[in-house]
N, C-alpha and C positions, 0 to 999 in steps of 0.2 A: 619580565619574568618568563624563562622559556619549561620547556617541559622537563629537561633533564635538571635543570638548576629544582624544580616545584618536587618533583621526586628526590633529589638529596638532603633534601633541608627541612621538609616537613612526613610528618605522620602519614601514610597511606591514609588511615580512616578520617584523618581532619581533610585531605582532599577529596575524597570519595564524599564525606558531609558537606563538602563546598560545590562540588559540582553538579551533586544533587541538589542544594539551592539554589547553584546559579540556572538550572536547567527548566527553574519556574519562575526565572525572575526579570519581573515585570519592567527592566533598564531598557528604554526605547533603543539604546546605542547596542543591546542583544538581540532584538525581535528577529532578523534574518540569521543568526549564528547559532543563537542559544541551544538548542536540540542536536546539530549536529556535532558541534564543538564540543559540547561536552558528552556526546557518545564518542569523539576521538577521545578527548583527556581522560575518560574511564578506561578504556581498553588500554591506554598506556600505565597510566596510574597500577594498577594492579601486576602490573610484573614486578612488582617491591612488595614488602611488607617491612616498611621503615614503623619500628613502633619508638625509637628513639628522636627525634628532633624538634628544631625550633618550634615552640608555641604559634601557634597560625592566628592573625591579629585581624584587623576590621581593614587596615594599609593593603592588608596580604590577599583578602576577599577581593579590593578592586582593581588590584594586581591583575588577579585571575581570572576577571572578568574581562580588562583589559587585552590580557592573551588570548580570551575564545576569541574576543573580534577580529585578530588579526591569525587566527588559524589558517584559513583558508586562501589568505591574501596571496603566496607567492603561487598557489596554483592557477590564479584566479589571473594574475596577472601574465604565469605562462600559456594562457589558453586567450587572451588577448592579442600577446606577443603572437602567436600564431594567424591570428586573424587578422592582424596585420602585415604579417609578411605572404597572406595569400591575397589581401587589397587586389592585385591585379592579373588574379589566374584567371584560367577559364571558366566560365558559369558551372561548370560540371564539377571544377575542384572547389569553389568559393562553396556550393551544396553542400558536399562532402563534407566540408570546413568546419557548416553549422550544424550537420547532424551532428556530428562528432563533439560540438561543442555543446551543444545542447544537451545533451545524453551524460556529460560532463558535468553541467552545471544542477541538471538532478540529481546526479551521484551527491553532490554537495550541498546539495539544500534539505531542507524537510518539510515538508507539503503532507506529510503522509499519503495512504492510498484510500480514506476514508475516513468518518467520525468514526468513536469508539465503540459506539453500541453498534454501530456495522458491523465492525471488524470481531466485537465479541461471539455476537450471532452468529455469522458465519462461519466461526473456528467452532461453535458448539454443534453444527449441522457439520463440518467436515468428522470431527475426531470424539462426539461422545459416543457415536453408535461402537466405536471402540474401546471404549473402558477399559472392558473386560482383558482382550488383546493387550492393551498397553501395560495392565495391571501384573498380567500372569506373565512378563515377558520382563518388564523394567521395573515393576513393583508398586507401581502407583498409577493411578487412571488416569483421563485429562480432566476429570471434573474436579478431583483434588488440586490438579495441577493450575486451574481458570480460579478454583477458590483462594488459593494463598497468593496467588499475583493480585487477585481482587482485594483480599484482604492488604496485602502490604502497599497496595495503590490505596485505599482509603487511609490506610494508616497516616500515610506521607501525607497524604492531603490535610489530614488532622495537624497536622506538626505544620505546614505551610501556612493555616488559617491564624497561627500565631506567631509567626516567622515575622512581624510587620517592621521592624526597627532596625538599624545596624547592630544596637546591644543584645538583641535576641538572637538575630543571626549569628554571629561572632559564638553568644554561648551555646548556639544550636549546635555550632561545625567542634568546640570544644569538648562537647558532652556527647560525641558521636548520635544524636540524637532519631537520626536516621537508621541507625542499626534495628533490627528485628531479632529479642532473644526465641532461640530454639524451644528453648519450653515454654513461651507463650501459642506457640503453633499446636506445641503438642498437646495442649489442652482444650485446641478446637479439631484436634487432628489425629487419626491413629499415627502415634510415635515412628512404625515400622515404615509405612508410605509415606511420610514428613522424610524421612530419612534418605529412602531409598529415591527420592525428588529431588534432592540436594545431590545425593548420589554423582546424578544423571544430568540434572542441568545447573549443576552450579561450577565455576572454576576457584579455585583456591591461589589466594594471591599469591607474588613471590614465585609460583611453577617453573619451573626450568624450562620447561616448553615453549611459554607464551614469548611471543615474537611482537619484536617493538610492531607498531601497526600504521602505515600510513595513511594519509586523508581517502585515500581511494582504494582499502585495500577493505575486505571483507571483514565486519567487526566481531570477533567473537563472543559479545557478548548479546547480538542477536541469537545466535544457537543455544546458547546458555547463560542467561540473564541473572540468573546469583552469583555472588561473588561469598564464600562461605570459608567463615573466621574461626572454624570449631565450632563454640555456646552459637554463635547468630550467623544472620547474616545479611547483604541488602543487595537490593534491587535498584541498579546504578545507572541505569538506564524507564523508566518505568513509563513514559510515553512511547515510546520507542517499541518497551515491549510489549504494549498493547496494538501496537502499531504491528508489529510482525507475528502477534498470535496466531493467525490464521498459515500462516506458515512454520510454525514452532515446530511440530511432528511431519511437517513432509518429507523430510528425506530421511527421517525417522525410517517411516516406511520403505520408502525408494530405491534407496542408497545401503543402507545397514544390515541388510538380510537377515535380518534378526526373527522375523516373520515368516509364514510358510505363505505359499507363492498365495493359497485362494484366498486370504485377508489380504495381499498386498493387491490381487484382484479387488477383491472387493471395497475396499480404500477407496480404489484409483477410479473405479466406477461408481462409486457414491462422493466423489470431489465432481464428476463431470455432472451427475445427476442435482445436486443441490443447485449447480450455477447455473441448471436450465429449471428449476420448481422454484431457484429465488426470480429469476427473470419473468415467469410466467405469472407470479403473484404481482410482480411491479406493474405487467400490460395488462392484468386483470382491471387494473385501478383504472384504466383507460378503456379497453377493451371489451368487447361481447363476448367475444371470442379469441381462446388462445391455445392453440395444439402442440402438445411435444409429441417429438419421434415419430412425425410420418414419413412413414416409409414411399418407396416407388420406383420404379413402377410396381405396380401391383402384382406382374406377374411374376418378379425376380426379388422384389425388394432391394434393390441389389445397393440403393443408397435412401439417407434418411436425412428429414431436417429438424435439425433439434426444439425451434422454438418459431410458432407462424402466429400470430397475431393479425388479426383482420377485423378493420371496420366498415362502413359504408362505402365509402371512396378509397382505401388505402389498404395496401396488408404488408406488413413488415417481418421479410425472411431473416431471421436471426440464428446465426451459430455461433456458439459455445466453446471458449477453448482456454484452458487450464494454464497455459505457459507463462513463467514467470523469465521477465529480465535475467540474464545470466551476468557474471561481476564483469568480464570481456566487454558486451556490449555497454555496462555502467561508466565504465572506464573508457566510452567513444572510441574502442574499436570496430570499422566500419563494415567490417564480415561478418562481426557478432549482431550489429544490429539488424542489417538486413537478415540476418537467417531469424534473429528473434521478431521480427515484425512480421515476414514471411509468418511464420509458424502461428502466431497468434493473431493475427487480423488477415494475412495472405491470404492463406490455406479458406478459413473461415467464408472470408469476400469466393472464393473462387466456388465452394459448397452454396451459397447462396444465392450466385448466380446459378448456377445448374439447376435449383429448385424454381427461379423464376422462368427460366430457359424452357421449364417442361410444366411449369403451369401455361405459359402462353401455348403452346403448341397442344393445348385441350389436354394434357395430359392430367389424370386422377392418381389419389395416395389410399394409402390406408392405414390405419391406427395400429397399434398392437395387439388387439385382436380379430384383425384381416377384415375390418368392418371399412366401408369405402367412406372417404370425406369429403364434402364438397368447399371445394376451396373458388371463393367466387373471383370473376376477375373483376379487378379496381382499377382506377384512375392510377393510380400511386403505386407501385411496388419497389419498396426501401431493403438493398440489402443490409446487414446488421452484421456486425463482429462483436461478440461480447467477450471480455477478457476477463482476467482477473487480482492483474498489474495496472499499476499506469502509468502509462507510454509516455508520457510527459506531453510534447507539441506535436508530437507526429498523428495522432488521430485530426489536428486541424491541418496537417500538410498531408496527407496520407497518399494526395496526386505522387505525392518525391518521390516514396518510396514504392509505391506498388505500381503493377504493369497493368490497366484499368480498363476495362471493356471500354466501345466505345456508343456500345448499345445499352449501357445500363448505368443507375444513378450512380454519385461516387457514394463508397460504403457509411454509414455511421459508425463509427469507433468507438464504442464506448466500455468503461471499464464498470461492471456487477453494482459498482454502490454508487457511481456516480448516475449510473439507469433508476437506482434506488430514488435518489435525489429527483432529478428529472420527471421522473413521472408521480410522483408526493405534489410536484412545483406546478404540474400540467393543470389546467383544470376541465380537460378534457378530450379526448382524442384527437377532434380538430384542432385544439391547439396545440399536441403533439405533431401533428401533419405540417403544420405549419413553422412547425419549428426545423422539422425534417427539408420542408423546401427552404426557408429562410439557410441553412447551410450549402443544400444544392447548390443557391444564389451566389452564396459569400462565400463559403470554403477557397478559394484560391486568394481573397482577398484578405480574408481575418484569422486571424490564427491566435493560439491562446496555450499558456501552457497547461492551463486545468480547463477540464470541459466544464467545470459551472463558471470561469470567466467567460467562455463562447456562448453558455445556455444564457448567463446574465445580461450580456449582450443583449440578444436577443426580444428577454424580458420588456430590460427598458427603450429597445427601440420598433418593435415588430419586425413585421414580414416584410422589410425594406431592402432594394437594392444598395448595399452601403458606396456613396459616391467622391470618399473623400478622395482629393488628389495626393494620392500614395500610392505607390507598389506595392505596399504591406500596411495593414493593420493589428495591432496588438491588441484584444481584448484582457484592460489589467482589473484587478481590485476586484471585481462584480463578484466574486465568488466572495467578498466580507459580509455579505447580506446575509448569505447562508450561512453563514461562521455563525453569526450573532445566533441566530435562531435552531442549528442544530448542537452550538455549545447547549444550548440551554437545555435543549433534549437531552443531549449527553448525560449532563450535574444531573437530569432526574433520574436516567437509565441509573448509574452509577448509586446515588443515596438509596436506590430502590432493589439494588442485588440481594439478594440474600444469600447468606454464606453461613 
């Protein structure tokens, strides 16, 4: 059953209530496709609004389930075909081959960029201090806007806890049972902001606008996550869009000019500032000490380092940088990545070397209010790029792409929530230190596409030379440990919202 045949023959809303159950459903033969296949089939689905056809049957559910798995397949298989007809180029192009392929097979998977209570937290430290802004400009805040995604995310989940059977299923997707009516909002909701939210981030099926969407093209239902039917509406994506919250209003700001310049000032300087005071709270957990924005030299200030961290033996220079993947570099073009790795771990690694560069040569900082800091010298000085994406494999290959002193360690790459993880997991500085050299060690040998497979690693083997005989090591799976234990955090974050 392919997508144009699924769009003539059935009800928009009976596919929209199938892919939002297939999109939680627990069919092993879905585990690797489920999330993103069905963020294609929604963004396709919704260019109709068939309210006339066939009855959709329990046949038609495994139909459709059938089809997510094979979404992916003929991309999957031309980016194969590729890598096999460069089998025998130069080590320089065979590189190239697997960045490009790599960067590809993120584009298509879904890993997300964190658990949810991450990604919640940190959207309410980018976009509440702006309410007000959002409110007198678009007509509703972001705290309305975090409570009715939260509400219609519990709601589904309510309607899942009962989904357990094919016969339920079937009468779920028949009873659109997924849909959210408008005046149940408005009775937690002032009517005018409920409105003007839909307004702004809903698309209305059927649009003349929306453009068929392919596997790799940018979903528009990440920028705007409702799909709105008049009375209701739903949220067709709902992982997904807990997944890209913290990105929802940025280019709101950015891009729109809807704003006047000293709030979009003020935005862009409180998105840099949270991801150096969430970082400083994670190395607090480890840490005596941990300074932002020292400046130096003293007498020019003329550069600063956002994040320094120092214990007995070690101090860890870390900068901060806001850049998110562009759909170019998702899409394994090979200009797009290097200038997006440049810009976010590059730029970062090169500022942190300069601060180690002028701590050794006795050189002193000073705080924001011109008071001098003694920064002592350690065994250990770790440069640090802290991001706010994730790079997928390239922070364990990070030699590939950057152009790397030869006087200093190679960077740690890590992305805001995965440092979040990391140092929760620590059970203490020195075992952060140690975790720091155990990659020094391995970094050219292990690589991983999420940093809790390479941190898992580590866990379960220590501070060991890894000796297996390979050119490459893959660290897979070790990040299921953490699944287990921050779902669960998650379900409490979640029952414990209040809205």
């Amino acid at each position: 059953m392919n997508l144009e045949y699924m769009m003539k023959n059935y009800k928009t809303e009976d596919l929209l209530n199938a892919i939002l159950l297939m999109s939680a459903d627990k069919d092993e033969a879905l585990s690797d496709c489920r999330i993103p296949a069905s963020e294609w089939l929604a963004a396709n689905v919704i260019r109709q609004n068939s309210t006339e056809a066939t009855p959709f049957l329990s046949n038609d559910y495994e139909e459709l389930k059938q089809t997510a798995t094979m979404v992916f397949a003929p991309a999957i298989d031309n980016i194969f075909k590729i890598v096999f007809e460069n089998m025998n180029a130069s080590d320089d192009k065979k590189q190239d081959v697997l960045k490009s392929t790599l960067m590809k097979l993120k584009n298509m998977s879904f890993r997300g960029d964190a658990y949810q209570f991450q990604l919640m937290e940190a959207a309410e430290r980018f976009y509440k201090p702006f309410d007000e802004d959002l409110k007198n400009t678009y007509g509703f805040s972001f705290s309305t806007c975090q409570k009715v995604v939260m509400f219609t995310y519990q709601f589904y989940m309510s309607i899942l806890l009962v989904a357990d059977s094919s016969t339920n299923k079937i009468a779920l997707i028949q009873s659109h049972g997924f849909k959210v009516p408008k005046e149940m909002l408005y009775k937690k909701f002032d009517k005018a902001e409920i409105d003007s939210l839909f307004c702004y981030l809903s698309i209305k099926p059927g649009d003349a606008d929306l453009k068929a969407v392919s596997t790799d093209d940018f979903n528009p239902l990440y920028a705007k996550p409702f799909v709105d039917f008049g009375n209701y509406i739903y949220m067709p994506i709902p992982v997904s869009t807990i997944s890209n919250f913290p990105k929802i209003f940025h280019y709101t700001f950015i891009t729109e000019k809807k704003f006047a310049q000293d709030v979009v000032a003020r935005y862009t300087k409180n998105r840099g500032d949270v991801v150096e005071q969430l970082a400083k709270e994670y190395f607090l957990r480890l840490f005596d000490t941990v300074h932002l924005s020292l400046k130096y030299p003293p007498n020019t200030k003329t550069f600063e380092a956002d994040i320094t961290a120092q214990s007995n033996n070690a101090t860890v220079f870390a900068e901060a940088k806001g850049k998110l993947l562009t759909l170019p570099a998702l899409r394994g073009n090979l200009d797009a990545i290097k200038d997006d790795v440049y810009k976010a771990i590059g730029k970062a690694y090169e500022q942190s070397v300069r601060t180690i560069e002028h701590l050794n040569g006795d050189g002193t900082f000073v705080d924001e209010n011109d008071n001098e800091v003694s920064i002592n010298s350690t065994t250990w000085n770790f440069p640090c790029s802290i991001m706010m994406d994730n790079f997928t494999s390239i922070p364990s290959e990070i030699y590939n792409y950057l152009q790397l002193s030869e006087n200093q360690l190679i960077p740690y790459a890590v992305n805001i929530y995965d440092l979040d993880i990391v140092t929760r997991e620590c059970h203490s500085s020195e075992e952060f230190v140690q975790y720091m050299i155990f990659r020094q060690m391995n970094i050219e040998k292990l690589s991983a596409m999420d940093e809790l497979d390479f941190f898992g690693y580590f866990k379960e083997h220590g501070v060991n030379k890894i000796t297996l005989d390979a050119d490459e090591v893959w660290a897979m799976s070790y990040t299921d440990k953490f699944d287990e234990k921050y779902y669960a955090l998650t379900m409490k974050w979640l029952a414990d919202f209040q809205i």
